[in-house]
C-alpha positions, 0 to 999 in steps of 0.5 A: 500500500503506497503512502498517501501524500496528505498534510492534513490530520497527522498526530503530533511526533512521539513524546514520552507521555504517549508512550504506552509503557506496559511492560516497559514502565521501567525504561520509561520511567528511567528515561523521564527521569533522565531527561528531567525538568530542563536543569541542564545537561549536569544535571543529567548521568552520562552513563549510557543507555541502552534499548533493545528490543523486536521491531514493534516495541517502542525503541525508536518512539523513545529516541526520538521521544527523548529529542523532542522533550530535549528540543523543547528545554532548548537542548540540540543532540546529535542523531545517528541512525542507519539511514545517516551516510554521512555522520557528522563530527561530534558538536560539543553543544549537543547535549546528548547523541542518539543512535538507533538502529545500531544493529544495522550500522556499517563500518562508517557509521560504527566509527562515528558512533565510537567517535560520538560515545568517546566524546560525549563521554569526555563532554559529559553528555549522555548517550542513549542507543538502542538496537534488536539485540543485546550488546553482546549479540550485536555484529558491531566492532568490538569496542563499540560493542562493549560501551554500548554494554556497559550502562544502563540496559533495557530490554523492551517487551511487544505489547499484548493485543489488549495493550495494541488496542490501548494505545490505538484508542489512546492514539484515536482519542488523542485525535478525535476520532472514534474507532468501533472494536470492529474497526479495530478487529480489522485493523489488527487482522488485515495488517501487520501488528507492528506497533509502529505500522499500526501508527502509520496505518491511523495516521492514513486512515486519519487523512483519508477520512478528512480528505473524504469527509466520511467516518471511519468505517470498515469500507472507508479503509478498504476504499483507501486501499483501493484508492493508494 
């Protein structure tokens, strides 16, 4: 199903209160308290974090949660995943870097994550990683490897179907829309149970719904698929 181009009814980007923690509660409570009330980067431990977890469970709605709640203390960090080709020097200014996906990074993003912990370690900036294996089990450079070990290790566990069906209707109510349980039960049939495309999927429908100015139903979704 191609993406539909829409600029209209799309949910603001992750934030930590809505993450749907389950049962991660610990790795999001670690990270709130991390990140704090914007007293500054002293405030905040420079021992590392790490996620890890199957793709679904949350790991890059935390990343890119902790940037935004850090934007908006005015804090700038560096971000590094494995679609960055080109990483940049690490910036003395960030007041943190964040590296997802490390499970997939290449031997030029491996030597700049290195550059970047040694840095920021130096800088006393925090790190926050996270991949789909434990440290020990990743395929990187081995001195990467045990500095992503070495801090505070969290692994992220997919939610159940009843806590899927929470955070879609989190999600849904967030936005105003109202989702039926048969709706639900179609979404969460036809398509993949990947948390992350489940968000996408709601954001499609959203927009396809106002772009069609018709509810959200059964056949409204299977119009958009016919229609993408």
């Amino acid at each position: 199903m191609k993406q539909i181009a829409l600029d209209i009814g799309l949910a603001t980007g992750p934030t930590l209160s809505s993450f749907f923690a389950g049962p991660n509660e610990a790795a999001l409570r670690h990270l709130q308290i991390w990140v704090g009330d914007g007293a500054g980067a002293s405030a905040r431990s420079p021992v590392p974090i790490y996620l890890f977890g199957s793709a679904g469970s949350g790991k890059t709605h935390l990343l890119k949660a902790v940037q935004e709640a850090l934007r908006v203390q005015g804090a700038s960090v560096g971000w590094l995943d494995a679609s960055v080709q080109q990483p940049p020097e690490f910036d003395e200014r960030w007041a943190a870097v964040l590296m997802d996906d490390v499970h997939f990074y290449n031997a030029v993003q491996q030597q700049a994550a290195f550059n970047w912990f040694i840095n920021a370690q130096t800088w006393q900036r925090g790190v926050l990683a996270a991949g789909e294996l434990p440290p020990a089990d990743l395929k990187l450079r081995d001195d990467l490897r045990t500095r992503l070990g070495w801090g505070h290790v969290f692994q992220l566990q997919l939610l159940s179907e009843p806590e899927r069906r929470a955070v879609l209707r989190q999600a849904a109510d967030a936005r105003g829309l109202f989702l039926s349980d048969e709706v639900m039960d179609f979404m969460l049939t036809r398509f993949s149970r990947d948390l992350g495309n489940l968000m996408e999927l709601l954001n499609l429908i959203d927009g396809y719904a106002l772009q069609t100015k018709r509810a959200i139903t059964i056949p409204l979704i299977k119009s958009m698929m016919d229609n993408t």
